[in-house]
C-alpha positions as CSV (number, residue, x, y, z in Angstrom):
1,X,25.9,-21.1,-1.9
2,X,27.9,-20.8,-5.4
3,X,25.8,-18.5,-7.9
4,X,24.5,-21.5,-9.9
5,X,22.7,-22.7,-6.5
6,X,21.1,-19.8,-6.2
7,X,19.9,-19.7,-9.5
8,X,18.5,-23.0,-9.1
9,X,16.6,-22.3,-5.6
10,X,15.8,-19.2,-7.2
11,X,14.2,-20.9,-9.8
12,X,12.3,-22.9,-8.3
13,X,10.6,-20.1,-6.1
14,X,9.8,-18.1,-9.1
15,X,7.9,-21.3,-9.7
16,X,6.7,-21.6,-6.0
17,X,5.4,-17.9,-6.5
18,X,3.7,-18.1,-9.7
19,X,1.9,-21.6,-8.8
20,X,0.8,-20.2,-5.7
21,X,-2.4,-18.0,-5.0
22,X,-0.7,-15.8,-2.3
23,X,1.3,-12.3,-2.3
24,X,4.9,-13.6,-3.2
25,X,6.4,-12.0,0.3
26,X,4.4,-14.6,1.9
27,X,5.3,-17.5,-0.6
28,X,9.0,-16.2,-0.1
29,X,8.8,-16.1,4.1
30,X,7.4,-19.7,3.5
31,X,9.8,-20.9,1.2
32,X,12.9,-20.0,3.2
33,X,10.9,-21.0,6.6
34,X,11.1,-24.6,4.8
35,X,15.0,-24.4,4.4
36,X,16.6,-22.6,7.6
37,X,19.6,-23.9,6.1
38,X,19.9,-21.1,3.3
39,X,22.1,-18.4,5.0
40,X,20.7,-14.6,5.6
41,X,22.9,-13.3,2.5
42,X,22.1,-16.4,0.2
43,X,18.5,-15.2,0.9
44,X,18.8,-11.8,0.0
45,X,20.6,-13.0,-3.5
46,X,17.5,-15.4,-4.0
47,X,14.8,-13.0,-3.4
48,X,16.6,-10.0,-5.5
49,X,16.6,-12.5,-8.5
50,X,12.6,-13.5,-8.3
51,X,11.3,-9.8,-7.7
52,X,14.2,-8.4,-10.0
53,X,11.8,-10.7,-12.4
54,X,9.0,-9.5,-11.3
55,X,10.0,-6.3,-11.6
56,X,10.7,-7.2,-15.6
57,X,7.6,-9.3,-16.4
58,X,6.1,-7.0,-19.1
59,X,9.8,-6.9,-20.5
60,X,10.7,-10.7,-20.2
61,X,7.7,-11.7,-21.8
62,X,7.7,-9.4,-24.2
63,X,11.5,-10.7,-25.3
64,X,10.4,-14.5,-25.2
65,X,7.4,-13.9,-27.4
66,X,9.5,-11.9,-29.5
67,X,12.0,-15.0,-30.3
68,X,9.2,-17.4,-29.4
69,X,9.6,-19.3,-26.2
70,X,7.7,-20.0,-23.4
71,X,7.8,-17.9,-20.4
72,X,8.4,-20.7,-17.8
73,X,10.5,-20.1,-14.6
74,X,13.7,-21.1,-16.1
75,X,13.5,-19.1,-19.4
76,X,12.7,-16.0,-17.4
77,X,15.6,-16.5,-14.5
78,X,17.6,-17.1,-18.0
79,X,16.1,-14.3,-19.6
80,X,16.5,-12.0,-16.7
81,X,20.1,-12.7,-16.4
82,X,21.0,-11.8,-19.8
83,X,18.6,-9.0,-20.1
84,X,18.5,-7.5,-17.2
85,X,22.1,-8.9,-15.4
86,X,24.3,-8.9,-18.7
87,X,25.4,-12.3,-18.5
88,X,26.1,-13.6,-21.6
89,X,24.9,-17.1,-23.6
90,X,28.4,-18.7,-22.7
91,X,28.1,-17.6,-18.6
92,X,24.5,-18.8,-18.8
93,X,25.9,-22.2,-20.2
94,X,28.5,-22.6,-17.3
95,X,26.2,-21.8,-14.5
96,X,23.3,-24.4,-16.1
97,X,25.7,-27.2,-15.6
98,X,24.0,-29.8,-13.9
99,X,26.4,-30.3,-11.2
100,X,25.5,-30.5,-7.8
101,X,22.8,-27.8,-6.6
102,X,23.3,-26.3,-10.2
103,X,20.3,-25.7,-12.3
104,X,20.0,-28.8,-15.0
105,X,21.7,-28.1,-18.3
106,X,20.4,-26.2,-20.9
107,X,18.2,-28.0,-23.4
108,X,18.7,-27.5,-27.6
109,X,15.8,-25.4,-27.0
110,X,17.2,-23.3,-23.6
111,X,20.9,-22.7,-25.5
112,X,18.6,-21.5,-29.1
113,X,17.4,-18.9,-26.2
114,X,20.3,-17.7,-25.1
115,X,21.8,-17.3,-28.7
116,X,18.8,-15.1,-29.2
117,X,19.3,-13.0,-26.3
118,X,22.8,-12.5,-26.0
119,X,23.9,-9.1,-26.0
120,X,20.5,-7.9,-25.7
121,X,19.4,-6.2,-23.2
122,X,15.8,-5.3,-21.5
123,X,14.3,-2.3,-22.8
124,X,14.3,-2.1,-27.1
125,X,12.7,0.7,-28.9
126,X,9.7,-1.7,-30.4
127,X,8.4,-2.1,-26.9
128,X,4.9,-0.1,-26.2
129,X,4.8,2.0,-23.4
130,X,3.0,-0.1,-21.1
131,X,5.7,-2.6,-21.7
132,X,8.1,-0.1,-20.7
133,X,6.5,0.6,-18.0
134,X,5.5,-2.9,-16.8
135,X,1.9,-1.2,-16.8
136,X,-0.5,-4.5,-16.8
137,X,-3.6,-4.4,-19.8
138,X,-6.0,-4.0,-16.6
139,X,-4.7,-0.6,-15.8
140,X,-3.3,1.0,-18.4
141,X,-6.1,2.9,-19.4
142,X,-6.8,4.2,-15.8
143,X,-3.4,5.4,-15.8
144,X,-3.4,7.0,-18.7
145,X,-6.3,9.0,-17.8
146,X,-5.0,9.4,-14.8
147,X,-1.6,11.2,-15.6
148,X,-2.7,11.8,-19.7
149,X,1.1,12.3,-21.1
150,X,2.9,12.3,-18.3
151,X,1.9,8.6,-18.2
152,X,5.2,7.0,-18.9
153,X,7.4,9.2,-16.6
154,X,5.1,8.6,-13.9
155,X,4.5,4.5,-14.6
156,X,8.4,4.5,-15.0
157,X,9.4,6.1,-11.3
158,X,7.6,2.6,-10.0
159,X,10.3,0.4,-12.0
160,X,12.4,0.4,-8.9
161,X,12.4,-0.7,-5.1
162,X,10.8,1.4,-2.4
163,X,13.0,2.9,-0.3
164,X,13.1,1.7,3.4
165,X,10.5,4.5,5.8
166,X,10.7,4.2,9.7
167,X,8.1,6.2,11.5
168,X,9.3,7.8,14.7
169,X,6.7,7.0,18.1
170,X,6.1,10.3,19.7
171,X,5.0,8.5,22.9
172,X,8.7,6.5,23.1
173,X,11.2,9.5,21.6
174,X,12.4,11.8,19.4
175,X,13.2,11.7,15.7
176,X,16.9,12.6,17.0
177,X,16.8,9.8,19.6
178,X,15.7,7.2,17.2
179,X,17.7,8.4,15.1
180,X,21.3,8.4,17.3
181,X,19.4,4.4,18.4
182,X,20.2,3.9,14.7
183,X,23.2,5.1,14.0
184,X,24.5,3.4,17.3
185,X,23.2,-0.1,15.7
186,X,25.2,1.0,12.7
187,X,22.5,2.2,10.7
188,X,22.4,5.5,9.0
189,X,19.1,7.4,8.7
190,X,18.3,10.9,7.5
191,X,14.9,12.8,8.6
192,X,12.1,12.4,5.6
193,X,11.1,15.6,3.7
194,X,7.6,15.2,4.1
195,X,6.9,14.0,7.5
196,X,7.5,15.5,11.0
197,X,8.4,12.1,12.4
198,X,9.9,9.9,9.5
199,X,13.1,8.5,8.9
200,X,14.7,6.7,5.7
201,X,17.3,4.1,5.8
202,X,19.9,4.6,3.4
203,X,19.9,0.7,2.6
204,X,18.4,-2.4,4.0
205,X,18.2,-3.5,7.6
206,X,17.5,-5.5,9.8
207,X,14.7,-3.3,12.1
208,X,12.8,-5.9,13.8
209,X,15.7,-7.1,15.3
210,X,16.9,-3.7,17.1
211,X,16.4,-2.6,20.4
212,X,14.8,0.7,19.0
213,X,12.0,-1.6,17.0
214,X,11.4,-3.6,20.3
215,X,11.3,-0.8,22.3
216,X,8.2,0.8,20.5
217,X,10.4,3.5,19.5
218,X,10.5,3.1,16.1
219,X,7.5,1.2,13.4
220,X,8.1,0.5,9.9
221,X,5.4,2.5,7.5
222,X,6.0,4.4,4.4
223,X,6.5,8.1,4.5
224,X,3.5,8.5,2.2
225,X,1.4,6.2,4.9
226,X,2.4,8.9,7.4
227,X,1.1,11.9,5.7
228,X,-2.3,10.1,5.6
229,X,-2.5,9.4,9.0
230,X,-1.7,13.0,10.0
231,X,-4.6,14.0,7.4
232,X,-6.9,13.3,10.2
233,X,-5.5,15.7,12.4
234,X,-6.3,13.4,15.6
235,X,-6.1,15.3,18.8
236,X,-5.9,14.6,22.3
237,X,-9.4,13.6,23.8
238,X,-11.0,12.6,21.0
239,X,-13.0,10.0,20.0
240,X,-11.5,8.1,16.3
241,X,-12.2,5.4,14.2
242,X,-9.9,3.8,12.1
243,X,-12.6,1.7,9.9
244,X,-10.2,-0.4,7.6
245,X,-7.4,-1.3,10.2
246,X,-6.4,-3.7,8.9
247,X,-3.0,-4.4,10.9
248,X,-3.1,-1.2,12.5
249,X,0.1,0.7,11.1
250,X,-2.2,4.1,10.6
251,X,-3.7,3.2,13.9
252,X,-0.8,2.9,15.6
253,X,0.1,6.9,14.3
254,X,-3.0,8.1,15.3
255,X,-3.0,6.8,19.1
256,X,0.4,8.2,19.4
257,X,-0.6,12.0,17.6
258,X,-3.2,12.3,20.3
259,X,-0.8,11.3,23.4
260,X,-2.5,8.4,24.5
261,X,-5.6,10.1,25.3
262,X,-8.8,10.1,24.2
263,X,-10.2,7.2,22.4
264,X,-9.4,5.2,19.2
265,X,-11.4,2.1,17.9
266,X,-9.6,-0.3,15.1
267,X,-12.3,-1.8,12.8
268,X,-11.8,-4.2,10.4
269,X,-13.7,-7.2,8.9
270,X,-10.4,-9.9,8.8
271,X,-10.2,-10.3,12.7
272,X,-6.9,-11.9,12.4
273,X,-5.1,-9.1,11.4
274,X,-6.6,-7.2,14.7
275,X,-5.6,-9.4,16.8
276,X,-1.9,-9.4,15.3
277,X,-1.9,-5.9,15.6
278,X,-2.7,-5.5,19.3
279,X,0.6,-7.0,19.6
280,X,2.3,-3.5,17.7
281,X,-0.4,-2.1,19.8
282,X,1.3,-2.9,23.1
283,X,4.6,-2.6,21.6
284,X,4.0,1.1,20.7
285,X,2.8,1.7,24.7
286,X,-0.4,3.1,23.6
287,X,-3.3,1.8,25.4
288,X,-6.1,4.4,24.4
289,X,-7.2,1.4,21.1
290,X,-9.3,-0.9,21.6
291,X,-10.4,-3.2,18.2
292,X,-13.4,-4.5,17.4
293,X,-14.6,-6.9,14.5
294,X,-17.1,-5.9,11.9
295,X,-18.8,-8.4,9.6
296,X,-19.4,-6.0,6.5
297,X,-19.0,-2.3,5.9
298,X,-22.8,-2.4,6.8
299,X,-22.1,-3.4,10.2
300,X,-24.8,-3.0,13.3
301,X,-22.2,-1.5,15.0
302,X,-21.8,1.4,12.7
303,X,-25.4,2.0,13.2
304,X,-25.4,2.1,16.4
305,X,-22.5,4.8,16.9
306,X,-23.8,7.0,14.2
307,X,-22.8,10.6,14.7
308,X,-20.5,9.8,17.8
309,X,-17.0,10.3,16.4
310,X,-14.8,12.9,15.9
311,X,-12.9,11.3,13.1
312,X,-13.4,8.5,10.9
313,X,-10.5,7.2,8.7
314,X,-11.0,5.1,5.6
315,X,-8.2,3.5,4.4
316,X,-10.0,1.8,1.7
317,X,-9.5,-1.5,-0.1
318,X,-8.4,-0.5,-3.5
319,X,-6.3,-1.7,-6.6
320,X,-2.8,-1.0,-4.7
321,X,-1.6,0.8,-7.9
322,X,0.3,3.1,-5.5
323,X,2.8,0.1,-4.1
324,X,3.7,-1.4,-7.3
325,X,7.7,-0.7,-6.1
326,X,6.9,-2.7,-3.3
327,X,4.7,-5.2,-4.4
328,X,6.0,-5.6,-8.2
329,X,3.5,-9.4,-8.4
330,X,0.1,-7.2,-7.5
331,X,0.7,-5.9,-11.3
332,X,0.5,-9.1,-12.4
333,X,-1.6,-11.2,-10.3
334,X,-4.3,-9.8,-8.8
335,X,-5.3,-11.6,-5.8
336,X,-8.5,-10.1,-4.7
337,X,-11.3,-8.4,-6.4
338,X,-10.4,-6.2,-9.7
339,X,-11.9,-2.7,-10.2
340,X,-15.1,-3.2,-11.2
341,X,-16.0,-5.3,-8.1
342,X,-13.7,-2.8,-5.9
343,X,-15.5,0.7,-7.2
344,X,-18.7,-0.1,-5.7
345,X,-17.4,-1.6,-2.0
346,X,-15.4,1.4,-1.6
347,X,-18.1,4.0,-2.3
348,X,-20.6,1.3,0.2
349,X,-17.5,2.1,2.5
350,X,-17.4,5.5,2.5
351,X,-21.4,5.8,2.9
352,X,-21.4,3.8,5.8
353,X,-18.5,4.7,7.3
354,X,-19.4,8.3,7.2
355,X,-22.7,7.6,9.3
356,X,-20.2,7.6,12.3
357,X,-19.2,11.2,11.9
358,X,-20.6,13.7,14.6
359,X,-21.7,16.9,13.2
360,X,-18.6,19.1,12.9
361,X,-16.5,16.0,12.7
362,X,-14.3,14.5,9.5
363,X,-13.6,11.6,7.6
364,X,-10.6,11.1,5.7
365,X,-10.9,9.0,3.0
366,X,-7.6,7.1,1.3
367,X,-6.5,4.3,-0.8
368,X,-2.9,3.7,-1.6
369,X,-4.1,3.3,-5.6
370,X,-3.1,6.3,-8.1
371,X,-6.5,5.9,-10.2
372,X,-8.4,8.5,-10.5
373,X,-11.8,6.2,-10.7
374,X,-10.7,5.3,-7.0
375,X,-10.0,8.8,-5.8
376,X,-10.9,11.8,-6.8
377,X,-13.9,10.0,-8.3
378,X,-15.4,8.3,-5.6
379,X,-15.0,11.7,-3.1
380,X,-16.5,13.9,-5.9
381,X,-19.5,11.3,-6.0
382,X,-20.3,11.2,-2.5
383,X,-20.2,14.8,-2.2
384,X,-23.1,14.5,-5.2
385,X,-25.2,12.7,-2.5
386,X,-24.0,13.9,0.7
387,X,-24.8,17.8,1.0
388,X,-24.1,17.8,4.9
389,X,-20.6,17.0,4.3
390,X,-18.2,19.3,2.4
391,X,-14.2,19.2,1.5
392,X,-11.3,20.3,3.4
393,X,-8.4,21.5,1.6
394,X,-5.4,20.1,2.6
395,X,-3.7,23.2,4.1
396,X,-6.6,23.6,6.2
397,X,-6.7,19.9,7.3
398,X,-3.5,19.2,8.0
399,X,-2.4,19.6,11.6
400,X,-0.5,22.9,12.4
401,X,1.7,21.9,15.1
402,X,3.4,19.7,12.9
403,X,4.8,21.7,10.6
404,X,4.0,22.8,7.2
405,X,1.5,20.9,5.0
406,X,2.9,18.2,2.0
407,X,0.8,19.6,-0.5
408,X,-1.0,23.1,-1.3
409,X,-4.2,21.5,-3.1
410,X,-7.1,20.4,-1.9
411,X,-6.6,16.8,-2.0
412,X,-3.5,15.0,-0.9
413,X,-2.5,12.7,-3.9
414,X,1.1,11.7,-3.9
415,X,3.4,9.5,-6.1
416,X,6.7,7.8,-6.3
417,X,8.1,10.4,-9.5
418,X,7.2,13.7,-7.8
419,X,7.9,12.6,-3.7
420,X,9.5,9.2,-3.4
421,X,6.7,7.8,-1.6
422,X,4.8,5.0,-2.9
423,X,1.3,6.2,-4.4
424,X,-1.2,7.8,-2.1
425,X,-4.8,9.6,-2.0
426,X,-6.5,11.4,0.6
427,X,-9.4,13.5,1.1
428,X,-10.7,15.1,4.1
429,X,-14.2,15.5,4.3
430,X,-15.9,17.5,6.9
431,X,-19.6,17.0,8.1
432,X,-20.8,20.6,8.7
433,X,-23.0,20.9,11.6
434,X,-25.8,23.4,10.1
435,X,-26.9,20.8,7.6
436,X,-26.3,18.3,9.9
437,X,-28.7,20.0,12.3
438,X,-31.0,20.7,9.6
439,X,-31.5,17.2,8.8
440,X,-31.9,15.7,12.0
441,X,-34.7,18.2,13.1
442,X,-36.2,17.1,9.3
443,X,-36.2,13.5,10.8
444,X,-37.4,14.2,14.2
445,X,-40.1,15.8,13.5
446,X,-43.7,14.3,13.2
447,X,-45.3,13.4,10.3
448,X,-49.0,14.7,9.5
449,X,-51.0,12.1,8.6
450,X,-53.3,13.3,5.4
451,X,-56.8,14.1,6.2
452,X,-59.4,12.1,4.7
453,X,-61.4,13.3,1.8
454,X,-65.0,13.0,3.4
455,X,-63.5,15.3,6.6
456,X,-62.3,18.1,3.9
457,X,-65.6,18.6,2.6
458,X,-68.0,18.1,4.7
């Protein structure tokens, strides 16, 4: 494709994406479903021009208001070339041409734009710092309470893309063996800081297609994802829960930390995504999960297996804050509930989900959002109103036999500025037997019934 097509096709999947209520990877897997014909590198050009203006959307907007035009999907491709690409008015007027598979010409209106713009570029001093930031009205004053001046630093490290995190399957290999698989498909990757079993690819690639990804060997999942799922310190022989599934990629860690022994149960209320993830499931060659649908956080089933687990994770449903580098639309359109509906469901959640913890046991509760409100909040509250259960530091928690711990405090909250993983929160919470004890013998035993006033006085 010459670069004006891909303008145009890009153009009109920015549209595609913002007319459509879905995540824009899945409006952009869609999209080029429906034209096999667009090459594998055409693609690649296509998709960096939509999320580069994603990526820019506080920015763009801010410049078209500025000269006063409407943000459509062809003034911010426009926009995001000159600003962000450095094209200038006269290049934007040769590639808006109107010849075949070229964008239309510019209008009077379009060419008064690119007057405007040219030699401009994105950031200007005027801009506030949530439009520097490309922090959304919604969240900005979480944030800010969240990282109080360091605000704009932090927001600013999520400007970028992720990097590309492979997670190594103890129960198919080695990090060296996945790693010599990789560089024997041509793909260099150096051993993450953080995690025992991590690797980072020093550009794109094309994983699902390897032998190593096929094998089981290797899974995609952030590093920051990893550190979670070793929070729970899973061993051999145990019994685990993983209560927001989802599709499985902690679960999948978890199953292979404790060897394929011992027992792990995937719950999550969107069957669909369980019964995709049995598919990794088998992949991985663990066969100690088993799944199993729930209806509501308030389950039967929970009920019913109260005090029978070793561990419980809770990877919550939360605002997603933390994968903003990954996700740059979720800033911008938020597709499920907002905070005020999610505070409540995640602390309903944790209460429930903690009724499955054995005295003794843990839960490890997470979200990949870097709110406070979310966090630290919601752990501090349920200790308020759960006195059996008390908190783990994270040196204590975190498993010894793999290596030294992420963090020295007693939460695990991570971001992209100060470990280049996306944003992540966990807390391990420990349900001490003595109280535990205590409180069933409170509820076993029997009740006196009050004696009647004639009896006491006669």
């Amino acid at each position: 494709m010459t670069p004006a097509a891909r303008l145009a096709t890009a153009t009109d999947l920015l549209a595609e994406v913002m007319d459509t209520p879905r995540p824009a990877d899945a409006v952009t897997s869609a999209f080029f479903r429906a034209r096999r014909f667009i090459g594998a590198k055409d693609r690649g050009e296509i998709a960096s021009l939509v999320y580069g203006v994603m990526r820019h959307w506080a920015r763009l907007h801010w410049w078209l208001e500025r000269v006063n035009h409407m943000p459509d999907p062809r003034a911010l491709v426009i926009a995001d070339c000159m600003l962000a690409g450095g094209r200038s008015a006269d290049a934007i007027g040769g590639l808006f041409n109107g010849a075949k598979f070229a964008p239309a010409p510019l209008s009077d209106r379009e060419r008064k734009l690119t007057r405007a713009l040219d030699t401009r570029t994105l950031n200007h001093p005027d801009q506030p710092e949530a439009v520097q930031a490309e922090v959304p009205d919604w969240a900005e004053a979480s944030m800010r309470a969240t990282f109080g001046d360091r605000f704009l630093v932090e927001a600013s490290a999520m400007l970028g893309e992720a990097p590309l995190d492979l997670r190594v399957n103890p129960v198919k290999g080695t990090r060296e063996e996945a790693q010599k698989a990789l560089a024997d498909a041509g793909i260099k990757a150096t051993a993450t800081d953080l995690s025992p079993v991590g690797l980072r690819l020093a550009g794109r690639a094309p994983v699902m297609a390897l032998d190593a990804y096929k094998s089981g060997m290797i899974e995609i999942q952030d590093e920051g994802s990893q550190l979670v799922a070793f929070m729970a310190d899973a061993r051999p022989g145990m019994q685990v829960v993983d209560f927001c599934a989802g599709a499985g990629g902690k679960t999948l860690a978890i199953a292979a930390m404790m060897e394929n022994k011992g027992r792990v149960v995937a719950t999550d209320v969107l069957e669909g995504r369980l019964t995709r993830a049995k598919e990794r499931f088998r992949r991985a060659g663990l066969h100690n999960i088993e799944t199993r649908a729930i209806s509501t956080e308030r389950d039967p089933w929970v009920k019913r297996h109260k005090g029978k687990f070793d561990r419980v994770v809770v990877d919550a449903p939360c605002s997603g804050t933390g994968t903003w580098r990954r996700n740059p639309d979720s800033r911008w359109r938020p597709l499920g509930p907002g905070l005020v509906e999610l505070l409540p469901l995640q602390s309903s959640i944790l209460d429930s989900a903690a009724r499955l913890v054995r005295p003794g046991g843990r839960i490890v509760y997470a979200t990949c959002s870097l709110l406070r409100e979310e966090n630290e909040g919601q752990v501090e509250a349920f200790l308020a109103t759960h006195p059996d259960f008390t908190l783990v530091p994270v040196p204590t928690a975190w498993p010894t036999a793999w290596g030294k711990p992420p963090v020295d405090t007693d939460m695990l909250r991570l971001t992209p500025l100060r470990h280049d993983t996306d944003g992540f929160f966990a807390a391990v919470l420990e349900r001490r037997a003595d109280v535990a004890e205590e409180k069933a013998a409170e509820e076993a035993a029997p009740v006196e019934e009050p004696v009647a006033v004639e009896e006491a006085t006669a």
